[in-house]
C-alpha positions, 0 to 999 in steps of 0.5 A: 376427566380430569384436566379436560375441558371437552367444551373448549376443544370442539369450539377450537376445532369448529374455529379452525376451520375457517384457517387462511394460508398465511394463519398456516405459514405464520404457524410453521414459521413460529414451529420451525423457531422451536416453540411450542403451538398452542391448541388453537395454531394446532387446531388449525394445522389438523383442518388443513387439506391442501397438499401444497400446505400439508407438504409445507406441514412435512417439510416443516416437521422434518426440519424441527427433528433434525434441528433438536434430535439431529439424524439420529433415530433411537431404537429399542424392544418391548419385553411383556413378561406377563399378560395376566390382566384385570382389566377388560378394555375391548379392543386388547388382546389381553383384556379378562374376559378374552378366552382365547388368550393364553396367559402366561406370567414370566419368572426370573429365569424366563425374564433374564433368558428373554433379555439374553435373547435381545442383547444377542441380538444388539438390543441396549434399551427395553421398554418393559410391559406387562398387563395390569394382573396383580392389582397394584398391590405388594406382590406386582410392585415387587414382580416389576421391580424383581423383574427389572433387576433381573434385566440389568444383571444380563450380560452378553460380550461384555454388554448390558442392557443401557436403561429400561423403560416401563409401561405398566398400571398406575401405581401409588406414590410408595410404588411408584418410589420403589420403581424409581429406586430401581433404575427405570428411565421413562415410565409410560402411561397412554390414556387411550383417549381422553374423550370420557364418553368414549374411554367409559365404552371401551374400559369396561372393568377393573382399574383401567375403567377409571379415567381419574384414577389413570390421568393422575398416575402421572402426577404420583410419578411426578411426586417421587421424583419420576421426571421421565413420563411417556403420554399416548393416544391409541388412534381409532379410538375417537376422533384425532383432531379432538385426541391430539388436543385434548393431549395438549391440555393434559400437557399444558396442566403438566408443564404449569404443575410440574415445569415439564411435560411428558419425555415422549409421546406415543402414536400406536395406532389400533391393530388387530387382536386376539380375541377382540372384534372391535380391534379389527374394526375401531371406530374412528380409524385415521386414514394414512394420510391422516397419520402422516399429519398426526405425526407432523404436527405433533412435531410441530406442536410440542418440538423438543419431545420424542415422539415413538412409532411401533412396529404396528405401523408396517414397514412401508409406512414406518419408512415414511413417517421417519421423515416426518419426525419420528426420533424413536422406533420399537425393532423385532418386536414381539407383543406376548411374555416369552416371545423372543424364544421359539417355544413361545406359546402365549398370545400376543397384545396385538398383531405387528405388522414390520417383522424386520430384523434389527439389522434390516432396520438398522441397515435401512435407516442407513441408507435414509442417512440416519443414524440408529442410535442405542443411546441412554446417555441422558439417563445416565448423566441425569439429563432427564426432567427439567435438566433434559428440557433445558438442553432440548428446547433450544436444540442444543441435545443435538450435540450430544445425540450426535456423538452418542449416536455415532459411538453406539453405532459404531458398538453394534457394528462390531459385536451384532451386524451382518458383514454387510450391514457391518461394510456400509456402517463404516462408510455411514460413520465416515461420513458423518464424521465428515459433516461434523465440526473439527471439535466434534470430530476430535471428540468423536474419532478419539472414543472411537479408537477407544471402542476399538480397543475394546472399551465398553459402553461409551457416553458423553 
């Protein structure tokens, strides 16, 4: 596989387990100064198993997220318009050969009643997904970007859909330019796992099988322009320890190559699906305790990057990893093509476990003294790539996330929240005003009044 040096890997991670406490202190000292950790400092990290250390690990990382990201936590849905796949991945409920998988494909009509669907609901960001079932060619390229269209063009009180993200198959450079022409914000592409004797037994047919083809998708994203990529390892798959570094060289070669590495980083862990025996029962499950230190010290490890927790995860441990530093979260979440309409009768990718509404969420996360966030001002102002690095790195974005956060908030409240979930969001806004600098507050009191007096969609 591509970028991978496997060799290298297993000698860090046998390396690491000889750590001592202050390698481990020395470590977190250097994170919470936000700065990057190379394999072998997060090597040692993942060999850690002493609470007292592992607690120093979650504090840490709980630090890092507030220091760049701040309070706010950003929410969106996914939107599967198809689960028509050519691919035959074992543990997906999508995969060619699954006969119990009902398929659908969503037309326009279908695709723009889905997303009035999400915007009632006070859905402003949508991550778009769909099964790899046109091969690459005219037809799913134009789909995608009819698709996206459609998304855009929806309105409901005034309100549209901020900015789409897409998760679909590896692309060519000319398709990957149509994508980027049509307004997308982050494209997303997980791996799976980069172990390749591991990816060759659980990919067995179609595009997906080859791990070149699929690594360097990322680089034709690059070579048009697409400076907003998400990367991903789907847990349980092949060893974490190994996942988790292998990522980081994949970053590393990104970073040299390009001078940025990926916007976000996904944390799905396999789930039960239709149709699949090996989803039910993966062959290197991570415990939760060993998830809460994969989500740590991924924050530890590459700080200025978003890190996206699913609704896989149930409600209880979502509640818990947020403070570990997760800065995004899928809401409501439905997996099959039309599942946000009661007549859905397509199958789902996989089984979610968090069912709460949008609103529970966004009241919980209130009471965690978080801001839900619907934000996609970066996009909007052409802060992603390089430019959004630039302001992260340093934790400046924070400035910018607590403003947008605050007004985005203040937009839900007043077109989608329950009463109560509406009564406390004015006191969680007073509050927050209350704990900002008086050039912020100014800022944000006056864009404030200005959403009040019915203007929409405010940014800075």
């Amino acid at each position: 596989m591509k970028y991978i040096n496997e060799n290298e890997i297993f000698n860090i991670i046998k390396q690491a387990e000889n750590y001592n406490e202050k390698e481990v202190i020395e470590i977190l000292d250097k994170a919470k100064k936000l700065n990057r950790l190379s394999l072998k400092e997060t090597a040692i990290l993942l060999s850690v198993k002493e609470k007292e250390l592992l607690n120093e690990i979650f504090n840490s990382a709980k630090y890092i997220k507030n220091k760049i990201y701040g309070k706010r936590v950003v929410l969106f849905a996914p939107l599967y318009i198809s689960n028509y796949c050519v691919n035959h991945c074992v543990y997906c409920g999508f995969n060619c050969t699954n006969k119990e998988t009902k398929r659908k494909a969503l037309n326009i009509e279908e695709i723009k009643e889905q997303t009035l669907q999400l915007l009632k609901r006070g859905h402003m960001r949508i991550l778009l997904v769909t099964g790899e079932g046109l091969d690459n060619n005219e037809k799913y390229i134009n789909y995608l970007c009819d698709a996206i269209k459609a998304i855009y063009s929806v309105e409901f009180k005034g309100l549209k859909i901020k900015r789409i993200n897409i998760n679909c198959a590896p692309l060519t450079k000319e398709h990957f330019q149509k994508l980027k022409d049509c307004g997308i914000g982050t494209y997303q592409l997980f791996q799976e796992t980069y172990h390749e004797e591991t990816y060759r037994k659980v990919h067995l047919k179609g595009p997906k099988s080859d791990a070149d083809l699929r690594i360097s998708a990322l680089d034709k994203a690059f070579s048009v322009g697409i400076d907003d990529v998400g990367i991903g390892i789907l847990f349980g798959l092949y060893d974490y320890k190994f996942e988790i570094l292998a990522m980081l060289q994949h970053i590393e070669y990104l970073e040299k190559n390009y001078g940025v590495g990926p916007h976000t980083i996904s944390v799905p862990r396999m789930e039960a699906a239709e149709g699949s025996d090996f989803a039910s029962n993966p062959p290197c499950p991570p415990s939760d305790d060993d998830f809460r230190k994969i989500v740590a010290i991924l924050r530890l490890a590459v700080p200025y990057t978003g890190l996206i927790l699913s609704t896989r995860e149930s409600a209880e441990s979502r509640n818990e990893l947020i403070d570990l530093g997760i800065s995004q979260i899928s809401a409501e979440s439905c997996t099959s093509p039309g599942g946000y309409s009661d007549n859905d009768k397509s199958s789902a990718q996989f089984e979610i476990s968090d069912k709460r509404s949008l609103d529970e969420i966004v009241d919980f996360l209130m009471t965690k003294d978080y801001t839900p966030s619907f934000c996609a001002a970066c996009y909007r102002k052409g802060r992603t790539g390089d430019v959004f690095m630039h302001i992260a790195k340093p934790g400046n974005i924070k400035n910018k996330c607590e403003i947008n956060s605050i007004l985005t908030l203040k937009e839900y409240l007043m077109n989608f929240a329950t009463k109560n979930t509406k009564e406390q969001g004015e006191i969680f806004i007073k509050k927050s005003l209350s704990e900002m600098d008086d050039e912020t507050k100014e800022i944000t009191l006056n864009l404030l009044k200005k959403i009040e007096n019915g203007e929409k969609d405010i940014f800075v």
